[in-house]
N, C-alpha and C positions, 0 to 999 in steps of 0.2 A: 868594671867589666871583667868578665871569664873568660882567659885564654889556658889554651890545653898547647901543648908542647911535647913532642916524642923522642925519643932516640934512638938512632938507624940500628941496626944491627952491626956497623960500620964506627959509630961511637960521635955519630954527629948528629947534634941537636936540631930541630927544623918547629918552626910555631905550624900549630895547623889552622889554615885559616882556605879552606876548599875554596870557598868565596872567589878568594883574589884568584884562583888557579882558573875556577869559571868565568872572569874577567879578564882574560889572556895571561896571567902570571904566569912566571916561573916558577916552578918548586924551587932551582938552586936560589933564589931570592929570600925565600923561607929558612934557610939556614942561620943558624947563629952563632955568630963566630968574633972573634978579637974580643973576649973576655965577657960576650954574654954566653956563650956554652960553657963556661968555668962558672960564672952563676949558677945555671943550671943543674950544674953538678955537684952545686954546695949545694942549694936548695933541693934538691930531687933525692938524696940522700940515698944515692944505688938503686932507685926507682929509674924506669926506662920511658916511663910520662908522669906528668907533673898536670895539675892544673893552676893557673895563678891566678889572681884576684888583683887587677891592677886598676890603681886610679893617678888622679895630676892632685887630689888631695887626702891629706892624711884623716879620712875617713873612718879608719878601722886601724887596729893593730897591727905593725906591720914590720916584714923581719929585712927588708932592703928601702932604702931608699937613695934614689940615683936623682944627678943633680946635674943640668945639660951643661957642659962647660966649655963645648967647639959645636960648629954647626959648620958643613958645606955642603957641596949639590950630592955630594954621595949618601950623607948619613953626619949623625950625632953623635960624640961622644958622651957620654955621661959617668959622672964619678960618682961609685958607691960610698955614702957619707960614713956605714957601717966599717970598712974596712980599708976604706980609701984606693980603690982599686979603680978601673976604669973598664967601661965596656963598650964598644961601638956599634950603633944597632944603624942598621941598613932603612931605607928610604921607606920601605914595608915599615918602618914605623908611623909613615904621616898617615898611609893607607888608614892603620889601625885606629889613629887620633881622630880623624877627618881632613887631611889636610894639612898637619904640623907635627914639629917637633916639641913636646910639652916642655917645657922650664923642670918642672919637677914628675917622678913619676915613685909615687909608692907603691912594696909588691909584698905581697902575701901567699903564701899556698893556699889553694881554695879546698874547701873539705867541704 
């Protein structure tokens, strides 16, 4: 799937996903924070949106692959196999899945 991802003029990353906001969201739930806006900003390379190409299999070439290594009622954390880092993505993850936290998720820049 194709997600698009922006960044404030503020320097905080937010996935855009209108959908969930027309579904009663938050926008502050949209933010990405505790080491996915550091993603972000590897991957985005001084670009202020990105679009990403994410799947739960290595389908395609791909320049991160996170790897779920805690799960509780808040969110996931997942470890960057690429550089061993860690990033915590918020409950708007299951949103995105259907339902879950994937085991695995590879990521690519979409072009």
């Amino acid at each position: 799937m194709e997600l698009k991802f922006k960044k404030s003029l503020f320097g905080r990353w937010y996935i855009d996903l209108p959908e969930y906001i027309r579904q009663g969201g938050k926008k502050a739930d949209l933010e990405m924070v505790a080491g996915a806006d550091t993603m972000l900003d590897k991957l985005a390379n001084g670009k202020r949106k990105i679009r990403l190409r994410v799947s739960e299999a290595p389908d395609f070439p791909y320049y991160v692959h996170l790897h779920k290594v805690h799960e509780d009622d808040m969110g996931s954390t997942y470890n960057s196999m690429e550089d061993d880092s860690d990033a915590w993505l918020c409950n708007v993850t299951k949103y995105v899945f259907g339902g879950y936290f994937p085991s695995d998720i590879y990521i690519n820049e979409y072009r």
